[in-house]
C-alpha positions as CSV (number, residue, x, y, z in Angstrom):
1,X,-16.8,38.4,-32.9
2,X,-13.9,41.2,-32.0
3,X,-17.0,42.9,-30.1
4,X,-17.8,40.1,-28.0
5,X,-14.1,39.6,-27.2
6,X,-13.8,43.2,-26.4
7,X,-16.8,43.2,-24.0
8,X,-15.7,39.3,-22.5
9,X,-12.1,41.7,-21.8
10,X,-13.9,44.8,-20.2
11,X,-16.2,42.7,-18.0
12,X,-13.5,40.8,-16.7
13,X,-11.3,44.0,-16.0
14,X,-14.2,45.3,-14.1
15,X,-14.2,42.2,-12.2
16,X,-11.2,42.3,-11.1
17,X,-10.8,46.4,-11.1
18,X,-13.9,45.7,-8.4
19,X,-12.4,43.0,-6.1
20,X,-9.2,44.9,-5.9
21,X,-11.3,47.9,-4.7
22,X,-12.8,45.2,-2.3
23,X,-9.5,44.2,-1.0
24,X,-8.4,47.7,0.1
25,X,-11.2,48.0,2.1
26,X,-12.6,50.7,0.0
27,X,-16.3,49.4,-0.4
28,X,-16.5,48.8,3.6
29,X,-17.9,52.5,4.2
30,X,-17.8,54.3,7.5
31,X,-18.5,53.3,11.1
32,X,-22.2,54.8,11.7
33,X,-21.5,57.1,15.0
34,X,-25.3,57.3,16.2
35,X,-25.4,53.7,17.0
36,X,-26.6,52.3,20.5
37,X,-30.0,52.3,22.3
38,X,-31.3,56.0,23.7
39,X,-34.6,55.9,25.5
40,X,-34.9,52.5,24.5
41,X,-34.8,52.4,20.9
42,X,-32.2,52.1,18.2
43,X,-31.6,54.0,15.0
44,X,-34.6,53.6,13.1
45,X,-33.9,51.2,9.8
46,X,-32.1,52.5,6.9
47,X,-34.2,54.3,4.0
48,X,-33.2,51.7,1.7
49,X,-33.6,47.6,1.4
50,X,-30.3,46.9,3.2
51,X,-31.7,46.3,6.9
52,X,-34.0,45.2,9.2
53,X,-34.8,46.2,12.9
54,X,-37.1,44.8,15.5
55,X,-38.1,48.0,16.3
56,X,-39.3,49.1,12.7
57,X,-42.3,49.6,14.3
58,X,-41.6,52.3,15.9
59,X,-40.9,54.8,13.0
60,X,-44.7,56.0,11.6
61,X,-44.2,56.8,8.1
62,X,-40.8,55.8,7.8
63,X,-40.4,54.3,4.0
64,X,-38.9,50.9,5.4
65,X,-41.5,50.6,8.0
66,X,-42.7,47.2,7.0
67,X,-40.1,45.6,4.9
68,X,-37.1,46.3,7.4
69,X,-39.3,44.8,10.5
70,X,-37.9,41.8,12.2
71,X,-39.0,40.0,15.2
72,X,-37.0,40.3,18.2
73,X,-35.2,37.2,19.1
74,X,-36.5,35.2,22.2
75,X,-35.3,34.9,25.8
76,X,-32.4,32.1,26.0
77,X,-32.1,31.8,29.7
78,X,-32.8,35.9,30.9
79,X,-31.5,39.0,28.8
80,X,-27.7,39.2,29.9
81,X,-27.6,34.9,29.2
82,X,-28.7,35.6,25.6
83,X,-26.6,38.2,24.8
84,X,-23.8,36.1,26.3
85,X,-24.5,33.2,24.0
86,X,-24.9,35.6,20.8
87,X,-21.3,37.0,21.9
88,X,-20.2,33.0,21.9
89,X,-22.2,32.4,18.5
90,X,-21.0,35.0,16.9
91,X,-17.3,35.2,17.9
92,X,-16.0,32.0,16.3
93,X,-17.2,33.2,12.9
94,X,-14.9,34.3,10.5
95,X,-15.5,38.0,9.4
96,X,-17.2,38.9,12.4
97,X,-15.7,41.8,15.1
98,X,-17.2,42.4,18.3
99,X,-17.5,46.1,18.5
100,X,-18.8,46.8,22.3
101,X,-20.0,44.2,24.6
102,X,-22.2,44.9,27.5
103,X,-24.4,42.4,29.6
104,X,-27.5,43.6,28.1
105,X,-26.3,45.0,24.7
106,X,-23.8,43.8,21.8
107,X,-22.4,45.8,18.8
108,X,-21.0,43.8,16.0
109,X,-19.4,43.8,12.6
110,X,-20.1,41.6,9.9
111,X,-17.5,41.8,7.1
112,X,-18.3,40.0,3.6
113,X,-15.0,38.3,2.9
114,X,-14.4,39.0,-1.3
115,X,-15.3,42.8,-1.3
116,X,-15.2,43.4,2.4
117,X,-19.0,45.1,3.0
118,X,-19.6,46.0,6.1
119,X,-22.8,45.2,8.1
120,X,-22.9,46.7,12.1
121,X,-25.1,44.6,13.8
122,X,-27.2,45.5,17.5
123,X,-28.3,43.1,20.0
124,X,-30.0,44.9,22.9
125,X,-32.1,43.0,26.2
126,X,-35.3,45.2,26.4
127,X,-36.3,44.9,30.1
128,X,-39.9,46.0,29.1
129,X,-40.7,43.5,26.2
130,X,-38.5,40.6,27.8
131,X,-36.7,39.9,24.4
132,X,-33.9,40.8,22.6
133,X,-34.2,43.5,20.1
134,X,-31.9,44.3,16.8
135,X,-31.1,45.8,14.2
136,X,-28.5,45.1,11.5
137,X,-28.1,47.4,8.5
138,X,-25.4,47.8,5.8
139,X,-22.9,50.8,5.5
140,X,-23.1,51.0,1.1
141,X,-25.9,50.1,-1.3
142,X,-29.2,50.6,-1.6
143,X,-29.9,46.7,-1.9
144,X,-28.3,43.9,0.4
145,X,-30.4,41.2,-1.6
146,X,-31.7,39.5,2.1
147,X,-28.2,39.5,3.6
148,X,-29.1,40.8,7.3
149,X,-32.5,39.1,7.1
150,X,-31.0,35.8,6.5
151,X,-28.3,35.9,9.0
152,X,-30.5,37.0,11.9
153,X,-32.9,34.1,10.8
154,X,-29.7,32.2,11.1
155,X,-28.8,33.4,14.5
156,X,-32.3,32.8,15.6
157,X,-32.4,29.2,14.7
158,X,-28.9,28.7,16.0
159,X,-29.9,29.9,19.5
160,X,-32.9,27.8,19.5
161,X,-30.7,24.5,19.3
């Protein structure tokens, strides 16, 4: 019975030793620096389960190739409209920061609010395709359990209202 006790103690310390960690901002990694759109793509995805990018597609052989890809989100009005509404959306919420805004691009943060992950976040109005492409991606991990899927699909159904 002492075992079980002992272990009931350790898991909780690591608990806690782990939210702490959260707190100070020491699980929210570093700002990517080769973010943005460059002859019209983004970043390909990451090379783990922790994004997803309409423009997956455009990697051949990349690892996350299928599993990152995302459709781009629909026209609201034109390109700049859109990414005006996202900006609106998205800048009430608590634990978001609008990095860069640009009529035809927006660069976000989304911040978890117990351990303080990071996700950065791209919205960009593709003249060519007539939609709005993205990618969202976390900092840390390997695994972000759906996370970025889930919010876009969010976002999507939010700007359909």
């Amino acid at each position: 019975m002492r075992f079980f006790k002992w272990i009931g103690i350790g898991l909780l310390a690591l608990a806690a030793l782990t939210v702490t960690t959260g707190q100070l901002g020491l699980l929210q990694g570093t700002p990517p620096d080769d973010l943005g759109v460059r002859s019209g793509r983004f970043k390909p995805p990451s090379a783990t389960a922790n994004s997803v990018s309409s423009q997956a597609g455009l990697w051949p052989g990349h690892p996350q190739r299928e599993a990152a890809h995302i459709a781009p989100l629909a026209l609201r009005g034109g390109g700049p409209a859109t990414i005006a509404q996202l900006q609106e959306l998205l800048s009430t919420r608590p634990g978001v920061r609008i990095v860069h805004s640009r009529s035809d691009y927006l660069r976000v943060e989304f911040r978890t609010s117990l351990l303080k992950f990071v996700d950065d976040a791209e919205f960009w109005f593709d003249p060519a395709s007539q939609a709005i492409e993205l990618r969202s991606a976390s900092r840390v991990g390997r695994q972000d359990f759906g996370v970025n899927r889930q919010r876009i699909e969010m976002l999507r159904a939010q700007l359909a209202e």
